[in-house]
N, C-alpha and C positions, 0 to 999 in steps of 0.2 A: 523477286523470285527468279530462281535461274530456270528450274522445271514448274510453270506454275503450278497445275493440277494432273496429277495422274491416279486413276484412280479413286476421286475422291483427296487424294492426300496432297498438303499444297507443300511441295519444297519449295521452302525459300531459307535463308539467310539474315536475320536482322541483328543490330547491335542496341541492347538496352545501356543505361548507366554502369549498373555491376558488372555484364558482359562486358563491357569498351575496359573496362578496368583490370579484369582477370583477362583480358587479351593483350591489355600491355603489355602484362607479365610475361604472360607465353613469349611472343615476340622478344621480350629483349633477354631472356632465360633462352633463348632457341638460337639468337643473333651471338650473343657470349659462348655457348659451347659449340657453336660454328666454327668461330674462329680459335678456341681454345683446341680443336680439334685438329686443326691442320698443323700444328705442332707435333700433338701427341699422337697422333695415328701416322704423323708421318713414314715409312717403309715398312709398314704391317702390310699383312694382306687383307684381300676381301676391301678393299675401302670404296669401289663402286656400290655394293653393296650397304655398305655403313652409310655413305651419305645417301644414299637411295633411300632408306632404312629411314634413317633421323630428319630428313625434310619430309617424308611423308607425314613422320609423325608430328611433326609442329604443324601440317595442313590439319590433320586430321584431329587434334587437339581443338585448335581455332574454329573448325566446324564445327565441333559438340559444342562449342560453347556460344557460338552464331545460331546452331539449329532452333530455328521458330516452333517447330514440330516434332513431337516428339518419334516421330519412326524416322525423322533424321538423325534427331539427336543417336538414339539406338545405332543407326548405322555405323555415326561415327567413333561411338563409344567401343561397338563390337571391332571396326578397322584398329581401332586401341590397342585392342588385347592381343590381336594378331601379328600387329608389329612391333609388340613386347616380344613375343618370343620370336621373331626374329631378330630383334639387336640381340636376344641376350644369349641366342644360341651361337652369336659372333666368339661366345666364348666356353659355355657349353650348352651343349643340348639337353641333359639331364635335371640344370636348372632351368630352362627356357620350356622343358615339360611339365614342369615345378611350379614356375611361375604361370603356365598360362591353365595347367588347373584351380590352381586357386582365382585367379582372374576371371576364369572361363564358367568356375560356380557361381562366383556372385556380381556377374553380370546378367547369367540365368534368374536367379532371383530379382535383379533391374527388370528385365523385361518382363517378369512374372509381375511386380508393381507396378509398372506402367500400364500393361492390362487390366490391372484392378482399378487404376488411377483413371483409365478409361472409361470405366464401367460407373465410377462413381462422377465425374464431372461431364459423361458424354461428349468429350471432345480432347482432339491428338495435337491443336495449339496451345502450346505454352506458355501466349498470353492470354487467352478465355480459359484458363484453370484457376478458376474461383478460391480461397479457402477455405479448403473441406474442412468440419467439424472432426473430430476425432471424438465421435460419439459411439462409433459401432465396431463390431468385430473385422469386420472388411475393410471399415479405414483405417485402421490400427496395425492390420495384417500387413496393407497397400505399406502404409509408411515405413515399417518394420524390414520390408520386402528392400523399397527406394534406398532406404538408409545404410542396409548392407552395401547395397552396391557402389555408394558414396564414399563408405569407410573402407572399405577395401580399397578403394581405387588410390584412397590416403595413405594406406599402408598402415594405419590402424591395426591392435590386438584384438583377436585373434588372426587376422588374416595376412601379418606379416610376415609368416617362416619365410620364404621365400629372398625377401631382402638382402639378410646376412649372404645369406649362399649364394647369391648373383653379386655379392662385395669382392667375390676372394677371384671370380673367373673372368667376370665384366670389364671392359674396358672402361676406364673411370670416367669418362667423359658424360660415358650413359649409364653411370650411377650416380653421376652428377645432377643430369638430366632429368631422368626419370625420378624414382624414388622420392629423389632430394628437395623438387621443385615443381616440373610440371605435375605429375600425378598427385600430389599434395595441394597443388592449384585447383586442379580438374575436382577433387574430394571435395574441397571446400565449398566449390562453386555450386557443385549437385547437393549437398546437403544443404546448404543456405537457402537456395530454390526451395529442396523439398519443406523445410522449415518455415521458412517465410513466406511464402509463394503459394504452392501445393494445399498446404492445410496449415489450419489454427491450432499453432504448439503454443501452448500458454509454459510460462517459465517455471509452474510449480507445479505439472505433469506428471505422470511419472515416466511420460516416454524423455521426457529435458532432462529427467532425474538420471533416469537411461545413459541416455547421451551423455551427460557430465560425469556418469562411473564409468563410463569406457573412454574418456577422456584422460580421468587422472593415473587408468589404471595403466594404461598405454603410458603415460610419462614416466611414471614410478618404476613399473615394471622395466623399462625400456631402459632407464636410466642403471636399473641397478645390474642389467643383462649387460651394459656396455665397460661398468668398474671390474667385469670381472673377466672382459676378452682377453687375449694374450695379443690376437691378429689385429692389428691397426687399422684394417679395412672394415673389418667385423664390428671395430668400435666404434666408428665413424657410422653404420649402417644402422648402430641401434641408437645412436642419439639422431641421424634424420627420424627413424620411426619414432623416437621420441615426442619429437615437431610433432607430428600429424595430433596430438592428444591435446 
């Protein structure tokens, strides 16, 4: 624990199995557009910035996914969204206000299920979060609430306008980055937790039914948005969102 207890709340840091694994990823998805970077950003401007920008957020990615407790994880999820729009207003600000509204709602709704995921297991560790029953309105809502904020963070339908329109101004390195890999990392990693971890999702559900129609629907849809771009960047953006389904 680096803070042990303040407040009550114990920040610390730990690495399970599935964490050590989705922090590979980060790590060597974060170590490749490092060095692919110093190519292509070569005599641009702003690049104290950009790399200030992109190691934060490979810290800050690694955190959320170290956070033992959930008002860390939060932290680090919220530091996320922030320094989404700052890479992407590297190229404009109109989608960088774009992208962190949508970002910025359905992390509101994360924190709003973490509250309830509070309420229902009486504790902010993540590994004393027993699986809740998906028996009642609250846990259903809780899950419902977690879930958004997972899929979004994937780039999932509805919540990927945003994508495209950060394809055509973004510098590519951090549509490589983002979009393409780590935020597709990060989705995965909170929804598996919330699934397997969090509460008892049984496969014949109707929240898994859920989850498997916004899954195909994001492929299909994704797919068929990408046979009909003109802009190559645009096309490239909807087959990442495709991945996320």
């Amino acid at each position: 624990a680096w803070l042990p207890v303040l407040g009550g709340i114990n920040f610390s840091l730990r690495s399970y199995h599935f964490s050590s694994f989705i922090l590979i990823f980060l790590a060597l998805f974060g170590v490749l557009i490092s060095l692919y970077s110093v190519k292509f950003m070569r005599g641009k401007g702003r690049l104290k910035e950009y790399y200030a920008y992109l190691l934060w957020t490979i810290a800050a990615s690694c955190g959320a996914v170290l956070a033992s407790n959930l008002i860390v994880f939060l932290l680090f999820w919220g530091a996320l969204g922030l320094l989404l729009y700052a890479l992407l207003s590297l190229g404009s600000y109109r989608v960088a206000t774009k992208g962190l509204f949508i970002v910025g709602a359905s992390d509101f709704a994360l924190i709003l299920g973490v509250l309830f995921l509070y309420h229902l297991s009486g504790t902010l560790e993540i590994k004393e979060i027993g699986s809740i029953p998906l028996n009642s309105a609250l846990s259903i809502f809780a899950f419902i609430l977690l879930a958004i904020g997972a899929l979004a963070k994937a780039g999932a339908m509805p919540f990927h306008t945003w994508i495209p329109d950060a394809a055509e101004s973004t510098p590519l390195p951090i549509m490589a980055f983002l979009p393409a890999s780590l935020d597709k990392l990060l989705g995965i990693y909170l929804l598996s937790r919330i699934c397997l971890d969090f509460f008892k999702l049984t496969p014949n559900s109707g929240l898994s039914i859920l989850l498997m129609a916004i899954g195909s629907f994001t492929i299909i849809a994704a797919v068929m948005m990408a046979l009909i771009q003109k802009d190559m960047k645009r096309l490239i953006a909807y087959l990442n969102i495709s991945a996320a389904g």
